[in-house]
C-alpha positions in Angstrom: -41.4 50.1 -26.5 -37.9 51.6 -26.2 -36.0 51.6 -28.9 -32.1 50.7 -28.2 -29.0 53.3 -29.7 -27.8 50.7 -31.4 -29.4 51.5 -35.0 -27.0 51.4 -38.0 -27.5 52.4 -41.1 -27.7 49.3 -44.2 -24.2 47.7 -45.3 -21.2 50.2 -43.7 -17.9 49.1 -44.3 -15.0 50.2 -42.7 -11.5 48.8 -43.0 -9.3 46.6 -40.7 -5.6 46.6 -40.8 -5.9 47.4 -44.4 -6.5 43.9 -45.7 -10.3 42.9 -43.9 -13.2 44.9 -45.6 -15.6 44.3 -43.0 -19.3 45.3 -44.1 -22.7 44.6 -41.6 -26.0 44.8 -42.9 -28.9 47.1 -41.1 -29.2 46.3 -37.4 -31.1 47.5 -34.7 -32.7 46.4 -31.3 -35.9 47.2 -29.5 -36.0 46.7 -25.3 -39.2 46.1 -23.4 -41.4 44.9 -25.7 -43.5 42.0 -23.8 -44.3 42.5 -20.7 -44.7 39.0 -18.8 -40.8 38.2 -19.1 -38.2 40.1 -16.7 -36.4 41.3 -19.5 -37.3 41.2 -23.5 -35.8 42.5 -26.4 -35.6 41.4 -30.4 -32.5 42.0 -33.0 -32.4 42.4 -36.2 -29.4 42.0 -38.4 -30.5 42.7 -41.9 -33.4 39.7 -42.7 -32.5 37.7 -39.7 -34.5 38.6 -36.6 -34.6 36.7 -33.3 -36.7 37.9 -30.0 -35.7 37.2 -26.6 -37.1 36.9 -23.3 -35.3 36.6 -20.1 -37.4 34.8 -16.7 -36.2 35.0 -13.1 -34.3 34.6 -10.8 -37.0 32.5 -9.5 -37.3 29.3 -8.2 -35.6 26.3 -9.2 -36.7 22.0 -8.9 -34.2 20.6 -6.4 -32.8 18.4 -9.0 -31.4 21.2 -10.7 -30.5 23.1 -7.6 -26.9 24.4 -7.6 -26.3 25.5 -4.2 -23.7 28.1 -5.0 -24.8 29.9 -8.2 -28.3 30.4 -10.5 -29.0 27.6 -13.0 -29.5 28.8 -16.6 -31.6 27.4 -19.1 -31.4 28.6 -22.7 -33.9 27.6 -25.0 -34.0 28.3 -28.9 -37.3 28.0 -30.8 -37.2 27.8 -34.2 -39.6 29.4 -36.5 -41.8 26.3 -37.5 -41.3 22.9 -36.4 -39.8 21.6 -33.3 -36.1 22.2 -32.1 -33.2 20.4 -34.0 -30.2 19.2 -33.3 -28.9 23.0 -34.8 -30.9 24.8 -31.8 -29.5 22.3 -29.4 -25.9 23.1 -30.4 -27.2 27.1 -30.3 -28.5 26.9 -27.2 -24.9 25.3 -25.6 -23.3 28.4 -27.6 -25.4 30.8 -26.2 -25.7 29.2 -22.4 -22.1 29.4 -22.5 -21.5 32.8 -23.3 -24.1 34.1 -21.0 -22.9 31.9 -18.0 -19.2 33.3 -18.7 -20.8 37.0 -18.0 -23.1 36.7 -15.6 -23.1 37.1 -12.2 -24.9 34.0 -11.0 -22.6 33.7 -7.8 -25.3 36.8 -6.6 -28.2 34.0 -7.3 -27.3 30.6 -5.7 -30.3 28.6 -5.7 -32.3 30.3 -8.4 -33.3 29.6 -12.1 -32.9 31.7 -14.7 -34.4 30.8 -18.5 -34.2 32.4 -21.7 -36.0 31.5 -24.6 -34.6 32.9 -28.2 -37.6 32.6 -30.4 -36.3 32.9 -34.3 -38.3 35.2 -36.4 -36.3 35.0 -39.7 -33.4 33.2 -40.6 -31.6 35.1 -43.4 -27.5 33.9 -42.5 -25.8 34.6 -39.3 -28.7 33.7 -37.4 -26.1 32.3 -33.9 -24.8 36.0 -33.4 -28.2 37.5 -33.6 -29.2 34.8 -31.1 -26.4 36.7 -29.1 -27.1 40.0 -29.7 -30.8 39.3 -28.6 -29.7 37.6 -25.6 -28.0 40.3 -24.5 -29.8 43.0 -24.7 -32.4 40.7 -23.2 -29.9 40.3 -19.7 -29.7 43.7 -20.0 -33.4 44.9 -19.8 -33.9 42.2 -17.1 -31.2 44.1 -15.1 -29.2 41.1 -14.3 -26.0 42.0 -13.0 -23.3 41.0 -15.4 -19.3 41.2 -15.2 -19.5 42.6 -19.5 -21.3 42.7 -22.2 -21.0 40.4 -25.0 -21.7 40.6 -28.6 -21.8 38.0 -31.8 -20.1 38.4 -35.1 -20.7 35.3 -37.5 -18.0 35.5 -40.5 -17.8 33.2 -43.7 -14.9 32.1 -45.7 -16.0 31.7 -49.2 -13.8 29.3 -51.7 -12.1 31.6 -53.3 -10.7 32.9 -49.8 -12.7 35.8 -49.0 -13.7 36.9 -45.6 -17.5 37.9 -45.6 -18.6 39.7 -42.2 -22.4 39.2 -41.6 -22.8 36.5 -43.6 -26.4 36.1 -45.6 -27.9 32.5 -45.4 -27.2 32.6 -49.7 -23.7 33.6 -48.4 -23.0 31.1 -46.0 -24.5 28.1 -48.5 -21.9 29.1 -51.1 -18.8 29.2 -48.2 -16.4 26.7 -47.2 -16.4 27.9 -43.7 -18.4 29.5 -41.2 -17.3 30.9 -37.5 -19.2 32.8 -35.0 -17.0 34.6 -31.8 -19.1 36.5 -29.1 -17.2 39.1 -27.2 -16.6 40.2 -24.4 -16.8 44.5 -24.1 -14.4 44.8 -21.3 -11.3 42.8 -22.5 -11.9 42.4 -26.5 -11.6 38.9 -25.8 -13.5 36.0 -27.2 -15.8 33.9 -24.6 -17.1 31.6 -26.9 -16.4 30.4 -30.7 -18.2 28.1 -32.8 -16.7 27.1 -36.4 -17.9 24.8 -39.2 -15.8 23.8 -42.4 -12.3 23.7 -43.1 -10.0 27.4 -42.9 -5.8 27.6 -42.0 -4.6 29.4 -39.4 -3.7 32.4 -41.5 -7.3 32.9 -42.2 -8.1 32.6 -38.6 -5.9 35.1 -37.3 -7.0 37.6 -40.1 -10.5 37.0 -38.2 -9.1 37.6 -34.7 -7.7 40.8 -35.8 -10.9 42.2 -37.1 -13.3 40.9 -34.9 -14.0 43.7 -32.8 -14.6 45.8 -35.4 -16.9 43.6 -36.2 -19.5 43.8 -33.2 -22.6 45.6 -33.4 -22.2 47.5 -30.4 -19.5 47.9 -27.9 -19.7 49.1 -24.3 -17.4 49.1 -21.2 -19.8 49.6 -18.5 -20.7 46.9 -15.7 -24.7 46.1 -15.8 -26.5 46.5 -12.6 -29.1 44.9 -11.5 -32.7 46.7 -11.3 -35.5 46.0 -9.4 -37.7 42.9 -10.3 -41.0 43.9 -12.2 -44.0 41.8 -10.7 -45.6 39.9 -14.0 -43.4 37.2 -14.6 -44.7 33.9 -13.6 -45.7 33.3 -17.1 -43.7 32.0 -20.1 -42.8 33.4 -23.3 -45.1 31.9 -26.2 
């Protein structure tokens, strides 16, 4: 087991533009840790915890062939019970964001699948899911345009901007949004909101956002070679 540099120490705050106090909970990330997947990894962001495991390319069905890039599948497994209607709308979120950074031009005709299994849901559970996947992609050596991060942020009535929202937190809000972004640009590949928030409150989130993300990196991810145990699934 590797452990990742991207360790933080419990609730730091820093301050954005002087009016966003933006304050994450412990984090951290371990790489490698099954061995059957191409790439694994698991993230924590304070109680939440999600572990990831990336498969392929390998072979796809010829229904779902796509002749000119890899097809990705992106499954989310809760903790107990079957998947929802929530981890279908994850797994869109996700598929998105990683299909907006990878390189699956370099793949046509391939499959790739990864399956976030949830651990603990303590709030903000959708960026962890993003932060897992990518360090997932990463340790599978997929080559990828960026890296991408999640920040999940809650509104609470009284008009406050909470940055790594607990699940208590994001009970008592009136609105909850989730950007992953991109480390090349700053940009935001995919966004997900829930409740009601103006546009001033919106754009006080787009300024701070970056300061927001776990970990930041400008480097292109090359691919490395394919380890050999991988024909099995995650369980």
């Amino acid at each position: 087991m590797t452990p990742s540099a991207c360790d933080k120490s419990a609730f730091s705050t820093m301050e954005v533009c002087g009016s966003l106090t933006v304050s994450l909970r412990e984090f951290g990330c371990e790489q490698s840790l099954l061995s059957r997947p191409d790439g694994s990894a698991s993230f924590v962001q304070g109680d939440t915890s999600v572990m990831a495991g990336v498969y392929g390319p390998a072979e796809v069905k010829v229904s779902k062939e796509i002749y000119d890039r890899a097809t990705l599948e992106v499954l989310v497994q809760p903790k107990v019970g079957l998947p929802s209607v929530r981890e279908r709308s994850q797994e869109q979120c996700v598929r998105e964001t990683c299909e907006a950074s990878l390189l699956l031009t370099l793949h046509p005709r391939s499959s790739l699948t990864l399956i976030l299994q949830v651990l603990h849901d303590d709030g903000s559970l959708l960026s962890c899911c993003l932060n897992a996947a990518c360090m997932a992609l990463m340790d599978a050596g997929l080559p990828m345009s960026c890296l991408f991060c999640g920040v999940t942020c809650a509104i609470s009535t009284d008009g406050q901007i909470i940055t790594d929202p607990t699940a208590a937190q994001e009970k008592e809000s009136r609105a909850l949004m989730t950007f992953a972004i991109d480390s090349a640009k700053h940009s935001v590949l995919m966004s997900s909101t829930k409740g009601s928030f103006s546009v001033h409150e919106v754009s006080g989130l787009m300024t701070g956002k970056k300061e927001c993300a776990p970990f930041q990196t400008n480097k292109t991810v090359n691919a490395k070679p394919k380890r050999p145990d991988v024909t099995n699934r995650l369980h």
